[in-house]
C-alpha positions, -999 to +999 in steps of 0.1 A: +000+000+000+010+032-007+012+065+012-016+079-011-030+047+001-031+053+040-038+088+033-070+077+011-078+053+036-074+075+064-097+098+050-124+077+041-123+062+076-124+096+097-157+104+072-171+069+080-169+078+119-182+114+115-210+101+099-216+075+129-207+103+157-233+127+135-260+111+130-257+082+161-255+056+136-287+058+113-295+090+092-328+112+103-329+136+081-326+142+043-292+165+054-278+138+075-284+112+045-273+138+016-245+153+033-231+135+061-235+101+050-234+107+010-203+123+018-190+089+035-202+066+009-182+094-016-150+090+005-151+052+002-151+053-036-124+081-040-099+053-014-111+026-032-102+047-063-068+053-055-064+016-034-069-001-067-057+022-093-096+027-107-107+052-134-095+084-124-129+102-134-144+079-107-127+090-079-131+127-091-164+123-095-167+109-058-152+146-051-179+165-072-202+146-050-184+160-016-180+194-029-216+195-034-228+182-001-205+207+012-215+238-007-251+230-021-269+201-007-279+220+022-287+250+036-258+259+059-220+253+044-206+225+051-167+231+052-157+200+071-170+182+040-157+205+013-121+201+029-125+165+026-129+172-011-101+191-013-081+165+002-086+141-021-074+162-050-038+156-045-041+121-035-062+108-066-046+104-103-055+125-125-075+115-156-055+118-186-026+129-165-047+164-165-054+176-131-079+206-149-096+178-160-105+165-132-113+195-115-136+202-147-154+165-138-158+169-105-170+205-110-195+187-136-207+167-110-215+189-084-235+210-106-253+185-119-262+171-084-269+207-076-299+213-102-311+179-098-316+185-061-333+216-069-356+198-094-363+168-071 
């Protein structure tokens, strides 16, 4: 295992028990489901991403996901969640060695999640 590895895992892990510590297990709310344990379930993709060398747009679209719980699933901001996000960036690979690229996915992402929370 890499250091990207632990890092990954470490991250994913902390989300996992904020979640737990949150929302005492089981998610009451929409927010709690959407944000908190969305964000968790977003986490464990990105490690899993960068654990087994997955498709890069994968694990940037697992941060798309976190930077919209953070900024627009709810509605208070969310940094705890957006750093998460931005801690994955350094630690994923980049799709077509392009890191603007996956900035640009995981930008497509959120926005899309965004207007299609709106809709719902």
């Amino acid at each position: 295992m890499t250091l990207r590895g632990v890092a990954a895992a470490f991250d994913a892990i902390a989300m996992v028990a904020l979640a737990l510590v949150t929302t005492g297990g089981a998610p009451v709310d929409r927010d709690a489901l959407v944000v908190v344990w969305g964000s968790a379930a977003a986490a464990v993709v990105a490690a899993l991403v960068v654990l087994t060398g997955g498709p890069p747009a994968l694990g940037w679209a697992a941060v798309g996901y976190m930077a919209f719980a953070g900024l627009l699933a709810s509605d208070s901001f969310v940094p705890l969640v957006l750093l998460l996000a931005v801690a994955y960036m350094p630690i994923l690979q980049r799709p077509r060695g392009s890191v603007s690229l996956g900035i640009a996915v995981a930008a497509l992402v959120a926005i899309a999640l965004g207007v299609a929370i709106r809709v719902l």
